[in-house]
C-alpha positions in Angstrom: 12.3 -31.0 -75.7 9.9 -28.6 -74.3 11.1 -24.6 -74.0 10.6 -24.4 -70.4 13.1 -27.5 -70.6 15.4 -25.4 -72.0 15.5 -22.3 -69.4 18.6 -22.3 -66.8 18.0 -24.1 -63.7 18.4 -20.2 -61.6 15.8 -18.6 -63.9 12.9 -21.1 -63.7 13.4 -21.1 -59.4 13.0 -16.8 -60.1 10.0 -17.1 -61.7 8.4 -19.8 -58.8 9.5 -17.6 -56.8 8.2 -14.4 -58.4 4.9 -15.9 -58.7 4.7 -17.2 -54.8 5.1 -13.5 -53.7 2.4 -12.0 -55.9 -0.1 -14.6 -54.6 1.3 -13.8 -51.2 1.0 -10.2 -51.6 -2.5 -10.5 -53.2 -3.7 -12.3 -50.1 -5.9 -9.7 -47.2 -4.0 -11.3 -44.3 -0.5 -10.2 -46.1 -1.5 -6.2 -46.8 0.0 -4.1 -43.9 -1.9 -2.0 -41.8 -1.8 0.7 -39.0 -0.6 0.1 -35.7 -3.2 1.1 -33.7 -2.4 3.4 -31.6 -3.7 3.4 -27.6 -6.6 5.2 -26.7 -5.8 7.9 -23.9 -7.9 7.3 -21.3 -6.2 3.7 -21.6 -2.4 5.4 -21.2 -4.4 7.1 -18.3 -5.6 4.1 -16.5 -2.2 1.6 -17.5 -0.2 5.1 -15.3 -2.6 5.4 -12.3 -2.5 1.4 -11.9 1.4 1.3 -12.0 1.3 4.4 -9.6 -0.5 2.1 -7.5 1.4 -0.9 -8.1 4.2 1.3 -6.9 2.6 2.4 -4.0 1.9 -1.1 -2.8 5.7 -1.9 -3.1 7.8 -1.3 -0.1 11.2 -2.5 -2.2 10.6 0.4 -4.3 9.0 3.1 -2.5 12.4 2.5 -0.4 14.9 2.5 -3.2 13.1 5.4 -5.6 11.3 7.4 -2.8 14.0 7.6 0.0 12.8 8.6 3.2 10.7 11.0 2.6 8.3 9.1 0.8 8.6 6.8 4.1 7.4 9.2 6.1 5.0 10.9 4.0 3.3 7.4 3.7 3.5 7.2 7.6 2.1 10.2 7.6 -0.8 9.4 5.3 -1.7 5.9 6.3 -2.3 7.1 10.4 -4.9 9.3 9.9 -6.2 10.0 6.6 -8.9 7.7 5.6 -8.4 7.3 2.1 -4.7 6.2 2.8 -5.7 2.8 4.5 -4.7 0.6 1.8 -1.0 1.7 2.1 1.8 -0.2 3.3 3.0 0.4 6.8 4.3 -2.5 9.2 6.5 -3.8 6.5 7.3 -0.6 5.3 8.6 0.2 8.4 10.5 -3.2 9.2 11.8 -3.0 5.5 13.2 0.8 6.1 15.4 -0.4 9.5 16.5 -3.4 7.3 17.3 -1.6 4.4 19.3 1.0 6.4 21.3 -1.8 8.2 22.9 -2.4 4.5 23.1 1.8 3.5 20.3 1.4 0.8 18.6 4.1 2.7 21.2 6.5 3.6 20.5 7.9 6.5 21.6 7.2 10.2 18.8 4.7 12.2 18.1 7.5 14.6 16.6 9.6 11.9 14.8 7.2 10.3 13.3 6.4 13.3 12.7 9.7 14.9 11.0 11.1 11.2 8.5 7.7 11.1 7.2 8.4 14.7 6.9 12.1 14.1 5.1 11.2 11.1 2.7 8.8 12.5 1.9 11.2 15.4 1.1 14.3 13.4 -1.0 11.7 11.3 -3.0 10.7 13.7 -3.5 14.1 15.4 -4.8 15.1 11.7 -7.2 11.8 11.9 -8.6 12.7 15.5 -9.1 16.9 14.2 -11.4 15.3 11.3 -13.4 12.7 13.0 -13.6 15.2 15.8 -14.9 17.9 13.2 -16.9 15.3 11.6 -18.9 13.7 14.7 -20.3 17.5 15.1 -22.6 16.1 12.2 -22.8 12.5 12.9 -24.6 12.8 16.4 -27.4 14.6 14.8 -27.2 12.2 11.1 -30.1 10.3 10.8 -29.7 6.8 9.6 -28.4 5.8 6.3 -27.0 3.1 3.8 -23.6 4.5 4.4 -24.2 5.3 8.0 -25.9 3.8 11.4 -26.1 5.4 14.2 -25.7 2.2 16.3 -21.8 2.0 14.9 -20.8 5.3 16.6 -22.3 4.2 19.7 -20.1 0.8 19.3 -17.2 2.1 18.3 -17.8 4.8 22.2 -18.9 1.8 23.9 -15.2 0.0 22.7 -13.0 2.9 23.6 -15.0 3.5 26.8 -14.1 -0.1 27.9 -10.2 -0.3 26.5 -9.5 3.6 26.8 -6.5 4.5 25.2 -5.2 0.5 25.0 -7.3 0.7 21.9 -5.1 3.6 20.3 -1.4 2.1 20.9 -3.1 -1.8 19.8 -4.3 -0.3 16.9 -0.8 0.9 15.4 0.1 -3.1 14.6 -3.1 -3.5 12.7 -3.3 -2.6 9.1 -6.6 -0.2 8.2 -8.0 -0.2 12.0 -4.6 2.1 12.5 -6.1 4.5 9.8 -9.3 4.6 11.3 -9.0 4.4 15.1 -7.9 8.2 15.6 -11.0 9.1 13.7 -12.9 7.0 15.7 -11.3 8.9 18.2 -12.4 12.2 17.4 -15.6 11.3 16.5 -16.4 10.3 19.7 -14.7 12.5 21.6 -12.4 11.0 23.2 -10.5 14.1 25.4 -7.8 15.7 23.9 -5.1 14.8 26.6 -5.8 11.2 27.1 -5.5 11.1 23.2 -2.3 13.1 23.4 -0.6 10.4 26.1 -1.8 7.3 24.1 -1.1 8.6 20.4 2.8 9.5 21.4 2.5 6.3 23.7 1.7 4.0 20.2 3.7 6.3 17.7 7.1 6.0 19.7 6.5 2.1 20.4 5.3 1.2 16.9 7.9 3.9 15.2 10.8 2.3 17.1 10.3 -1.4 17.1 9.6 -2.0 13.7 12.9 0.0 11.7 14.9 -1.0 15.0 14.3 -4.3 14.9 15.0 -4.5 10.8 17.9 -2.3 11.5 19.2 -5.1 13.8 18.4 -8.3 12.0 19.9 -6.7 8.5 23.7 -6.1 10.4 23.5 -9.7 12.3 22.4 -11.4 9.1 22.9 -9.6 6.0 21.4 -12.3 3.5 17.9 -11.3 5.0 18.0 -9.1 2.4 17.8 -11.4 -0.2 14.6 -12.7 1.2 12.9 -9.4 1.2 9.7 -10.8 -0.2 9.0 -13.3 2.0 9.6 -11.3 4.9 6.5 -9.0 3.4 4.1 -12.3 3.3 4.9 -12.8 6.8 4.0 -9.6 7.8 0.8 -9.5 5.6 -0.2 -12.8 7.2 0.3 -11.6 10.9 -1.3 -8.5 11.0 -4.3 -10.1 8.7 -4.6 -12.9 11.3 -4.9 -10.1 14.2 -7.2 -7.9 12.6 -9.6 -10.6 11.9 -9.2 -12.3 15.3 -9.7 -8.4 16.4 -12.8 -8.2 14.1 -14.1 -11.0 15.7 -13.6 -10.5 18.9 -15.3 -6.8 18.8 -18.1 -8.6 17.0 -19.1 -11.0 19.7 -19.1 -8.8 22.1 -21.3 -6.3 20.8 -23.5 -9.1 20.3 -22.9 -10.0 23.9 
């Protein structure tokens, strides 16, 4: 009989064994190597995008900003041009509804009251730099960023709606960041400003919370359908901008 015959049963299955895991460990796919670690401009870019993302989230700017993030958002996206992108119908729909239900702890009158203060001082601070701005403009020649034949529209449209054009604007997502600048760039007087900016403010500050306020303590389950009602409100104020677009459009043509 041959030796190897002869070895236990448990010690031949040590050495197969034995030998498998020095070919493994011989092999270059089986030797360990560093984690790489991220590079810190990418931990720089993966933090401004979820900043972002949690801009763009109504849910949470709610529930982890409170109101004051409500109406410092307000604020922002009625005046200052780099804020357009911001939520705001929804955001303001949302803050009634989540009131209704206490997730946003404050009584409806104050949550209403501090969105249309906030959209009103917003917009006075959009009209102050488009009024400061369109000093320059009249006397800016023609550029690729800039034509002269845009201000004159955009005079032409508030010379035919007047202040209409101001308390429209609020329900329409970017044109309500730009249309006090608009505003002030062509000098639109100050009063007649005043009348239609408090005039839009109050009606767009109340509806919106007032009527999420409402709808949340008639039917509480809304609030489990929180991101539908957001698609809805994206889809209606995208139709009505571009029908606006449009509209503005042909008749300049015209």
């Amino acid at each position: 009989m041959c030796p190897a015959e002869r070895l236990p049963a448990r010690r031949l299955a040590k050495n197969r064994l034995l030998r498998v895991g020095l070919r493994c460990h011989s092999h270059p796919a089986a030797k360990l190597t560093p984690t790489a670690q991220p590079h810190p401009y990418t931990l720089i870019m993966e933090s401004i995008t979820e900043f972002f993302r949690f801009l763009l989230d109504s849910e949470q700017i709610i529930k982890y900003g409170g109101l004051f993030l409500v109406v410092l958002i307000v604020f922002a996206e009625n005046g200052l041009f780099f804020a357009f992108f911001l939520p705001g119908d929804y955001l303001l729909f949302l803050a009634g509804l989540f009131c209704s239900n206490r997730q946003l702890d404050f009584p409806i009158y104050v949550v209403v009251l501090s969105i249309v203060a906030a959209a009103i001082v917003g917009s006075y601070v959009g009209y102050y730099f488009g009024k400061a701005l369109g000093r320059n403009l009249e006397n800016r020649p023609d550029s690729f960023f800039f034509k002269r034949r845009n201000l004159e529209q955009s005079r032409a449209f508030f010379a035919r709606y007047g202040g209409r054009a101001l308390v429209f604007a609020r329900f329409m997502p970017v044109v309500r960041t730009f249309s006090p600048i608009i505003a002030g760039t062509i000098q639109m007087p100050l009063p007649m400003f005043t009348l239609y900016n408090v005039v839009g403010g109050v009606v767009w500050g109340t509806s919106l919370p007032l009527a999420g306020y409402f709808l949340g303590r008639s039917f509480p389950q809304i609030i489990d359908y929180v991101h539908y009602i957001i698609i809805f409100f994206l889809a209606i104020t995208t139709i009505a901008l571009v029908r606006t677009w449009f509209s503005v459009r042909k008749e300049n043509n015209g």
